[in-house]
C-alpha positions, -999 to +999 in steps of 0.1 A: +233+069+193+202+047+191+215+034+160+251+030+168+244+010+195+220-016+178+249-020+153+270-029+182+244-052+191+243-073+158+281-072+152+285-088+185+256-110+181+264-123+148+306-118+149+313-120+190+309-156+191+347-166+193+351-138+222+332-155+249+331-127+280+321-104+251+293-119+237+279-133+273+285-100+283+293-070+261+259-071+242+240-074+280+261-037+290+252-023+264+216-033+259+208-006+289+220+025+271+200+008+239+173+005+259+176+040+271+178+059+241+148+040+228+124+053+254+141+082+251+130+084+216+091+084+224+096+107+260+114+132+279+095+126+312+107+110+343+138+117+337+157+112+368+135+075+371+149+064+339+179+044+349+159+024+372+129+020+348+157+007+321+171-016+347+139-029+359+128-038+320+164-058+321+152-076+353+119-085+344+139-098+308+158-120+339+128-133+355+108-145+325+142-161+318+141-177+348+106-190+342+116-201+303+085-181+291+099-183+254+095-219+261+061-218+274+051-199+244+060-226+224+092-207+204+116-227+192+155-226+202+172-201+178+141-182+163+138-146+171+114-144+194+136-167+212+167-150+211+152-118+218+133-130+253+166-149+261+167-185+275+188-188+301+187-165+333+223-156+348+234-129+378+263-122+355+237-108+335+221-088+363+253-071+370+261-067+332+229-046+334+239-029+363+273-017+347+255-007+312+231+016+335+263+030+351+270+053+318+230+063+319+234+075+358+264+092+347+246+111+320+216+117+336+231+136+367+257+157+344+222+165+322+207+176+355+235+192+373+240+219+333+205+223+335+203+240+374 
């Protein structure tokens, strides 16, 4: 899944560009689930904190956003490091994240309500 969903994130990186709402947006949903199944890679604890840990690492990507802490690093425009700490903060982004985590709620209760 991990994998399927980084490919997702490239093709729409590299591909999405003439589909505005999906490359502002789509990569931003699905980021949460990518970022999920990372941590879930390394862990199994806290499960039932997960969602909101995933969601807080998306709003702590807003803030130093806000802030233009690639800038302050000193990374240029367009390098990786760039791209991947993100330039520009947006609350269209915030609720992106919000919707991506929706599918990791979903999964985590349905896990949790099998297991009991």
């Amino acid at each position: 899944m991990l994998l399927a969903l980084f490919v997702c994130e490239v093709l729409i990186a590299v591909y999405g560009g003439g589909i505005v709402w999906l490359r502002s947006y789509g990569g931003d949903v699905l980021v949460m689930p990518l970022i999920y199944c990372l941590i879930r890679l390394f862990t199994d604890r806290l499960p039932r904190a997960m969602p909101a840990l995933v969601f807080g690492i998306g709003l702590i990507a807003e803030i130093t956003q806000y802030f233009h802490l690639s800038d302050l690093l000193g990374f240029p425009r367009g390098s990786l490091m760039s791209i991947l700490l993100g330039t520009s903060a947006s609350w269209w982004d915030v609720l992106s994240y919000a919707i991506g985590i929706l599918p990791i709620c979903l999964f985590t209760f349905l896990k949790r309500r099998r297991s009991s």
